[in-house]
C-alpha positions in Angstrom: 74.4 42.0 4.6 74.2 43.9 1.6 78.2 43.2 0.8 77.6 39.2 1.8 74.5 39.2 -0.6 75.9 41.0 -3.8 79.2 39.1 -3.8 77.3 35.6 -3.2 74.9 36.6 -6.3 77.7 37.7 -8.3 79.4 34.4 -7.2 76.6 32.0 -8.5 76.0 34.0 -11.4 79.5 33.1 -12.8 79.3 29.7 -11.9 75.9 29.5 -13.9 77.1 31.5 -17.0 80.3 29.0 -17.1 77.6 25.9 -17.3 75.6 27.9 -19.9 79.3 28.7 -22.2 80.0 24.9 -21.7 76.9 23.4 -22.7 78.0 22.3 -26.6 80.8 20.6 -25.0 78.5 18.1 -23.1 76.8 16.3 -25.7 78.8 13.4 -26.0 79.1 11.1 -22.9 82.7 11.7 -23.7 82.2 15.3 -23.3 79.8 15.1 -20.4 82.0 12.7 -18.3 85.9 13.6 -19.2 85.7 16.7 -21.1 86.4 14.9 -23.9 89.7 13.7 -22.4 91.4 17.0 -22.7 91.5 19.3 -19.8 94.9 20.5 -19.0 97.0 20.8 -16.1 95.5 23.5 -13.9 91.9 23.0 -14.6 92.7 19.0 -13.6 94.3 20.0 -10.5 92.5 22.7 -9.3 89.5 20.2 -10.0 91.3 17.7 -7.7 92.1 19.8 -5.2 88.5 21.7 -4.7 86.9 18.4 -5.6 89.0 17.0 -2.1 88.6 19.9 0.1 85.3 21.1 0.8 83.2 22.4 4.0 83.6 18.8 4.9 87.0 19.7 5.9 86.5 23.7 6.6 83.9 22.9 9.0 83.6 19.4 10.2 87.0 18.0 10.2 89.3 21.2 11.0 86.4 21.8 14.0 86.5 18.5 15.0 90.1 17.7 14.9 91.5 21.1 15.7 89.1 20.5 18.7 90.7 16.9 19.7 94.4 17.0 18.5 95.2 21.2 18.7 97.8 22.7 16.4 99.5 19.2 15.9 96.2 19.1 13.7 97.9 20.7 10.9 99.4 17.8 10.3 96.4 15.9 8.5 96.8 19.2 6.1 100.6 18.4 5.5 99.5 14.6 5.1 96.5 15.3 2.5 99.2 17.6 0.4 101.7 14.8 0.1 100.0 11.7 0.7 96.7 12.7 -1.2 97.8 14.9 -3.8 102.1 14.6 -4.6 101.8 10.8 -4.2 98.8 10.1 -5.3 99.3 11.9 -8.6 102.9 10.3 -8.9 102.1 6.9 -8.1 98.2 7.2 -10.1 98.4 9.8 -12.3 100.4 8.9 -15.4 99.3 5.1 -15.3 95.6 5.6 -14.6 95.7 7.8 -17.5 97.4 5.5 -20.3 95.2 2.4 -19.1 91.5 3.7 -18.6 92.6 5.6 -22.4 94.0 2.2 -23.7 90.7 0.0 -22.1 88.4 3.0 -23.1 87.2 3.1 -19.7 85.4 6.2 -18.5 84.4 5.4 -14.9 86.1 3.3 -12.2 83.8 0.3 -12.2 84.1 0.3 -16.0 88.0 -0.1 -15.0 87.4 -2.7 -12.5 85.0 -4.5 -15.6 87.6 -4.4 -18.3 90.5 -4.9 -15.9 89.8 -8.2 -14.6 87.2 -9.2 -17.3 84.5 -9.6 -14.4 80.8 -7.6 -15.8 80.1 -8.5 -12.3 82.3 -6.3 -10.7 81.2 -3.5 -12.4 77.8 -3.5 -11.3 78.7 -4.4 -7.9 81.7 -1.3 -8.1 78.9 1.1 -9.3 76.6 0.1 -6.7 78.7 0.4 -4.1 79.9 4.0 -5.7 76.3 5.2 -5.7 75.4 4.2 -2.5 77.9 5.4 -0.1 79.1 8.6 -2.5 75.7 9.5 -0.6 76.5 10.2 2.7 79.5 12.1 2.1 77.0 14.0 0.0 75.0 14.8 2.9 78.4 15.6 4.7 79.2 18.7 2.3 75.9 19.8 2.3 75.7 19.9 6.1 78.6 21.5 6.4 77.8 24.8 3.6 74.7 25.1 5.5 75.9 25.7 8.7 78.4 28.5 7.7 75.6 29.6 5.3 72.9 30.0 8.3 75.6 31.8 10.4 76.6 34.2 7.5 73.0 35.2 6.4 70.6 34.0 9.1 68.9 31.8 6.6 67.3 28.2 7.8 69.6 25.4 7.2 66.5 23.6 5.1 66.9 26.3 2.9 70.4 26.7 1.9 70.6 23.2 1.5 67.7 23.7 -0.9 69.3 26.4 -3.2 72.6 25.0 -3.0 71.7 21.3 -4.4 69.3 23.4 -7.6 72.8 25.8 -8.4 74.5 22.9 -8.4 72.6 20.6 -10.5 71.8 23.6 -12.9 75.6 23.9 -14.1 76.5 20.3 -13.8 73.4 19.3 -15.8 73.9 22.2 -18.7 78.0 22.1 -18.9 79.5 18.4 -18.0 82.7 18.1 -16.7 83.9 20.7 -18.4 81.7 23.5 -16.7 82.8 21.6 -13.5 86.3 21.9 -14.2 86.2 25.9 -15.5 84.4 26.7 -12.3 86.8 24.3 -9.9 89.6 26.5 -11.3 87.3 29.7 -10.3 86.4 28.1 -7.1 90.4 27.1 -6.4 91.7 30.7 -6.4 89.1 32.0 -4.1 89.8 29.4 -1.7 93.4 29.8 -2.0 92.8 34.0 -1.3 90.5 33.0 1.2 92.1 30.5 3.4 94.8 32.7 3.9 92.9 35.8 4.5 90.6 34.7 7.4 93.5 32.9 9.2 95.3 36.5 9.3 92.2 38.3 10.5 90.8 34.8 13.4 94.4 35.1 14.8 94.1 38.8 14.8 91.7 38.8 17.3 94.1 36.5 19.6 96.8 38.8 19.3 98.6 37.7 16.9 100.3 34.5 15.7 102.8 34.2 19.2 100.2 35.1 21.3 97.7 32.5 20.0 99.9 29.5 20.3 101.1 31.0 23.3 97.2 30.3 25.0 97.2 27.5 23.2 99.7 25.7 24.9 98.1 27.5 28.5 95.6 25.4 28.0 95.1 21.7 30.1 95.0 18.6 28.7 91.3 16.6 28.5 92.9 14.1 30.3 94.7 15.8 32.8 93.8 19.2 33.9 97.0 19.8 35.6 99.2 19.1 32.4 99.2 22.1 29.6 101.1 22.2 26.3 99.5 19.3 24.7 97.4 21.2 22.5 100.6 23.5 21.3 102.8 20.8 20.8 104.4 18.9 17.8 101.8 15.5 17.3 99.8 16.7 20.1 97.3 15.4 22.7 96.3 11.7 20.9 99.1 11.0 18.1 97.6 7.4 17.1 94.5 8.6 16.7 95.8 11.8 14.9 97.7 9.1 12.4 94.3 7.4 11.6 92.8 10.6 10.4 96.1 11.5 8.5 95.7 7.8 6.5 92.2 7.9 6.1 92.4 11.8 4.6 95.3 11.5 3.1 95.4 7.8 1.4 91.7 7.8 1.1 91.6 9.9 -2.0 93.3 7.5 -4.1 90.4 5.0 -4.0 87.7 7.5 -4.7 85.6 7.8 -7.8 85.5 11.2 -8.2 89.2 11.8 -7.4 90.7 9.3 -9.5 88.9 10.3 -12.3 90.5 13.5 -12.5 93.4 11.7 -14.1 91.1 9.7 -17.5 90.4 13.5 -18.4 94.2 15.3 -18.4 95.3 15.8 -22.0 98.9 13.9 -21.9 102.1 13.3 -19.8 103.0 16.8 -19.4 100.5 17.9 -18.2 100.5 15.3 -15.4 103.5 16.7 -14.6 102.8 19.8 -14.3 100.0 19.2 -12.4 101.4 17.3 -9.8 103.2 20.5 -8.9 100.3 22.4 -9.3 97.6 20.4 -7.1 100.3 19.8 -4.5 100.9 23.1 -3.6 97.3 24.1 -3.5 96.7 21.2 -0.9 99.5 22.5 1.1 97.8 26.1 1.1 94.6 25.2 1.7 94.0 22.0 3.7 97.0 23.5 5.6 94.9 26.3 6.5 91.8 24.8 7.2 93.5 22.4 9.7 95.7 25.1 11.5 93.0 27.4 11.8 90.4 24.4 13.4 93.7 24.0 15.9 93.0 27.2 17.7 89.0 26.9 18.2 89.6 26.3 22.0 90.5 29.6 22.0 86.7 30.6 21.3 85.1 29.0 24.2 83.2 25.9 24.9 80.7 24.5 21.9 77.4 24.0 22.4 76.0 20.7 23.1 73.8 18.3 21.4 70.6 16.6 23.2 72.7 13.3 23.8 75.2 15.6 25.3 78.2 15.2 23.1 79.9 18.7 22.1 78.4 20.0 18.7 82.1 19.9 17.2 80.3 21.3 14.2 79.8 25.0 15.1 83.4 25.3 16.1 84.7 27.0 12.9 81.6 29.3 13.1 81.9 30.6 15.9 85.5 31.0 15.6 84.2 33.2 12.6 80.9 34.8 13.7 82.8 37.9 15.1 84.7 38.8 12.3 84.1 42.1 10.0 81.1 41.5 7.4 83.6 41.8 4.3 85.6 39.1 5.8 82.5 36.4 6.4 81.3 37.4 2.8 84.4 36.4 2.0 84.0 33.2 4.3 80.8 32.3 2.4 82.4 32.6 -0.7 85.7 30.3 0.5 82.9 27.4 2.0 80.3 27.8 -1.5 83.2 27.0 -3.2 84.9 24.3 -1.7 81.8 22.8 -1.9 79.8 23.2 -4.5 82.9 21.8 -6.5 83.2 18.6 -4.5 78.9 18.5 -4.8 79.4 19.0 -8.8 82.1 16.0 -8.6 80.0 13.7 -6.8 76.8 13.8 -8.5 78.5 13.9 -12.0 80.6 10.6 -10.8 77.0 9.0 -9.3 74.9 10.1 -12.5 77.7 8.7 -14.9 78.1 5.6 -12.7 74.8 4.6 -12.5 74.4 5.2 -16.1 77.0 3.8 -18.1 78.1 0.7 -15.6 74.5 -0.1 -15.2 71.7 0.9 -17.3 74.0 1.1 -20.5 76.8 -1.4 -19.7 78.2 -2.2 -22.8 80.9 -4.7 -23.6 83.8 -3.4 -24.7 86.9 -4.9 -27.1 90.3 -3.8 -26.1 92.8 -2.5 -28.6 93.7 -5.3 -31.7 90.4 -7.2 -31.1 87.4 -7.2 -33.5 84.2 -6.0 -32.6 81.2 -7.9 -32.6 79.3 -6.1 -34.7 79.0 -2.5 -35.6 76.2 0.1 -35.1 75.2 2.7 -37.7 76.9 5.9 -36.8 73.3 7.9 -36.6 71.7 5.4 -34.3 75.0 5.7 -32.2 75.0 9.3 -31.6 71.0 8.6 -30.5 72.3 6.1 -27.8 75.0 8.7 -27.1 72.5 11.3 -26.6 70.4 9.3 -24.4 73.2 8.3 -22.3 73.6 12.3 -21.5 69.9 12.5 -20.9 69.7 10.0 -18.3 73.2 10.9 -16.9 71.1 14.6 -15.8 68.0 12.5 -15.1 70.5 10.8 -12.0 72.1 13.8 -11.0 68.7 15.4 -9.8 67.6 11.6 -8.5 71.2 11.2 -6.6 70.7 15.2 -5.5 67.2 14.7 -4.2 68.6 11.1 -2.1 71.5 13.1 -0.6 69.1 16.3 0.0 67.0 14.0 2.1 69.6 12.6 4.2 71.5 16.5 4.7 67.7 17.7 5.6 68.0 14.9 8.9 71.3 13.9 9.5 72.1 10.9 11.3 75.4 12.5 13.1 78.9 15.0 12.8 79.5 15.5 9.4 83.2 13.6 10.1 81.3 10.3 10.7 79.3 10.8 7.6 82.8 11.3 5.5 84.1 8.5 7.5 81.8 5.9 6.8 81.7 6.6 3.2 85.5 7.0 2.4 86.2 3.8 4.1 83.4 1.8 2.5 84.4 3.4 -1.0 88.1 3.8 -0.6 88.4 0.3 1.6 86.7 -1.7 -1.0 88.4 0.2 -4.4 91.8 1.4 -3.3 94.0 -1.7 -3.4 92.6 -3.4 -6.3 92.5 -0.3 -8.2 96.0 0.6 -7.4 97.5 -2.3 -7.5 95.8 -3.3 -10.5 97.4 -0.6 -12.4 100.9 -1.8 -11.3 100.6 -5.9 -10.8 99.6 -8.4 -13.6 98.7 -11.1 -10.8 95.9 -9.4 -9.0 93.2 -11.7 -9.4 89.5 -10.8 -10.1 88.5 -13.2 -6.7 90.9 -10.7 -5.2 88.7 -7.6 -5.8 85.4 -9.8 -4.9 87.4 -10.2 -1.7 88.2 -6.9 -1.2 84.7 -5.8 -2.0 83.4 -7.2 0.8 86.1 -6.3 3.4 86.0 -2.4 2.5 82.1 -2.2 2.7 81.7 -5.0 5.2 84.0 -3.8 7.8 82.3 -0.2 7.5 78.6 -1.7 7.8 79.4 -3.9 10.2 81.0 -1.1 12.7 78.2 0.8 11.8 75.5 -1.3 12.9 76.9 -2.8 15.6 77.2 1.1 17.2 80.5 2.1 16.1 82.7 0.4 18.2 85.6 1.5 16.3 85.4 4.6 15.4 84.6 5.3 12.1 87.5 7.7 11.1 89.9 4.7 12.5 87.7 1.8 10.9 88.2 3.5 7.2 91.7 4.1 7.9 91.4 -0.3 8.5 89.8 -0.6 5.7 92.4 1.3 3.6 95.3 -0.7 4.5 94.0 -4.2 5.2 92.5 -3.8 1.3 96.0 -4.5 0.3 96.5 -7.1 2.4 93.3 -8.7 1.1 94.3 -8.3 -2.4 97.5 -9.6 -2.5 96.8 -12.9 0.0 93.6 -13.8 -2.6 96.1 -13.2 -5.7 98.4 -15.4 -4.6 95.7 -18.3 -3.9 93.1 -18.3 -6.5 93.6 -18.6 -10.3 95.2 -16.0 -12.2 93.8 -14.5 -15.1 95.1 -15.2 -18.5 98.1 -14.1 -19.7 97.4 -13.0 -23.2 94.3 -10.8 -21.7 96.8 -9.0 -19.0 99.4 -8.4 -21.3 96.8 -6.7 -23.8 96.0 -4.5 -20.6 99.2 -3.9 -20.1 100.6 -2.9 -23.3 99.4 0.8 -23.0 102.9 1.0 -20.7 105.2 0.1 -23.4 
């Protein structure tokens, strides 16, 4: 206990000393949002990666799905590394950089308001960001506590208590950029980590042969008197296994606080670069997380809920509960850290949101065009000031909402991810992608695809899930395009002198 303890302390102390050393650096709203558009290659895609991977994945999804699908698993960790990270940076990263610089956008619904000329759609973007950026939230937080009551015997109220005030402290003091220097922290222990616990788990199975060799021992859910599903190559249930791959893997490239990752990289190179970079750490660590999840049958039955379902959410600790003490501090350290990052991303892209698409919206020129009046540079810098004030006002507001819902969650802490990556990624993904690429997207378009992202998910939701909600966000994903690109091609198109002024950042 006292190894778990002084490493954990040691731990939060760094991450609090890096919010304190980046402090003058989150002064500006430039500062406090996009670390003044200059964060290089490994603090941007360590910042991705450890901003995507958190104990939503360590914990729910690899016990869930490891549970369901086996080894073949490991998959949705192959998918998320070159679906969510090498595409999405190729296909994202250079263009989203060059035209939220060029439109002087610093939040995706200030995109989707310059974009397609539409104030509308940014308030209705940020809205939808804030409100369903919440129960993934509550998803991460669920998910530290559990490994955090089984590593120190501490009630789950609390540690989701102390984890929200650590992480508020350094987001509120140091911006993005304190968020970014300890992503890059919080990245190499989760890379040592990952790799370290999967050696010792399948050390207590006998190795790597003998574990896959019980694996595929075991029967099938379906039929007891068929084994080898759960060792084999797409396992058990490949068409649901797909879903999950899309809606991990493809989801990231419609959500807030991932694509913003790519306004704050300093230039082309350094997209490049990391590409490379965030792909390989994907590959490593949701990798891991997915292949270790893929042997927790090997740890007996979990326990059940009061509606009777299995609690799919104390797989990975009790897959971990016997392990030395050094190796569960270690564990603690690998889960704070994948998730205090993603928590720091989340409430910095809620606060920001909420603030500068809503309270402050101001309307911007594009590049060429004359302003409509100017401001005197001293009261500027007061309104700039402000805007950072009430940006850490909503981080403790949108901390406080999220604590509420993590203190009584409504179910696994999959569904909770599910039902807010679809909503968010089903209603933003194809009009934000698409509008980097296409000059006919329409703004009725995005209106329509608004309301089929968040519609579908609601509507699944309150009607008792009929689909589930890992396949119903993977729908709302793909259909998005389809949505987009029927509207473009039947209501009127924008005007051709504003698009090609949005485009000319490509040139």
């Amino acid at each position: 206990m006292f190894i778990k303890i002084l490493l954990t302390i040691i731990f939060l102390a760094v991450m609090v000393a890096v919010g304190i050393y980046s402090r003058k650096q989150a002064s500006s709203v430039d500062g406090f949002v996009l670390g003044g558009r200059s964060v290089g290659p490994w603090l941007t895609a360590f910042a991705y990666g450890t901003s995507y991977f958190s104990a939503v994945v360590f914990v729910g999804y690899a016990g869930q799905f490891g549970w369901k699908y086996g080894l073949s698993s490991t998959w949705i960790g192959v998918g998320n590394a070159v679906i969510g990270s090498l595409l999405a940076w190729l296909l994202l990263g250079r263009r989203t950089k060059l035209m939220t610089q060029h439109i002087e956008s610093r939040t995706m619904p200030d995109f989707f308001g310059t974009r397609f000329d539409s104030q509308g759609l940014r308030v209705v973007a940020s809205v939808i960001a804030f409100v369903f950026l919440i129960p993934y939230t509550a998803g991460v937080y669920k998910g530290i506590s559990t490994l955090f009551e089984m590593g120190f015997g501490i009630p789950y109220e609390y540690c989701v208590i102390i984890m929200a005030i650590l992480t508020a402290f350094y987001v509120i003091l140091g911006g993005y950029k304190a968020t970014a220097m300890n992503d890059f922290i919080q990245g190499i222990i989760m890379l040592f980590g990952i790799v370290t616990v999967i050696a010792a788990v399948l050390n207590t199975q006998g190795g790597l042969s003998a574990a896959i060799d019980k694996m595929a021992s075991l029967p099938s859910d379906n039929d007891q008197n068929v084994n080898g599903g759960f060792a084999s190559l797409f396992g058990p249930d490949p068409w649901n296994l797909l879903g999950v791959v899309i809606l991990t893997s493809l989801g990231t490239w419609g959500l807030p606080q991932m694509v913003g990752k790519f306004y704050s990289i300093t230039d082309e190179s350094a997209i490049r670069r990391g590409t490379v970079i965030s792909t390989i750490f994907a590959f490593i660590v949701a990798g891991g997380c997915y292949f270790l999840g893929g042997f927790g049958r090997l740890f007996g039955m979990p326990p059940t809920l009061p509606n009777g379902k299995l609690a799919f959410d104390s797989i990975v600790p009790s897959m971990l509960v016997t392990l030395p003490d050094i190796i569960i501090a270690l564990v603690v350290l690998l889960v704070l850290s994948a998730s205090m990052s993603t928590l720091a991303s989340l409430v910095l892209t809620s606060s920001s949101t909420m603030t500068l698409d809503l309270i402050y919206r101001d309307k911007k020129s594009l590049p060429g065009e004359v302003e409509e009046g100017t401001i005197d540079d001293t009261v500027s810098e007061k309104i700039e000031r402000r805007k950072v004030v009430v940006m850490r006002v909503l981080i403790v507001f949108f901390i406080v909402i999220s604590l509420m819902i993590a203190l009584n969650p409504p179910t696994f802490i999959a569904q909770l991810m599910g039902i807010s990556w679809g909503a968010l990624a089903g209603a933003f993904l194809a009009p934000f992608m698409l509008g980097l690429y296409w000059r006919g997207v329409t703004t009725a378009s995005v209106w329509a695809c608004f309301a089929w992202g968040v519609g579908i998910t609601v509507v699944n939701m309150l009607i008792g899930n009929p689909i589930n909600p890992i396949n119903c966000g993977a729908i709302a994903m793909v259909g998005g395009f389809i949505v987009v690109a029927l509207f473009s091609l039947f209501t009127p198109k924008m005007q051709k002198t504003y698009t090609d002024k949005i485009f000319e950042c490509y040139k």
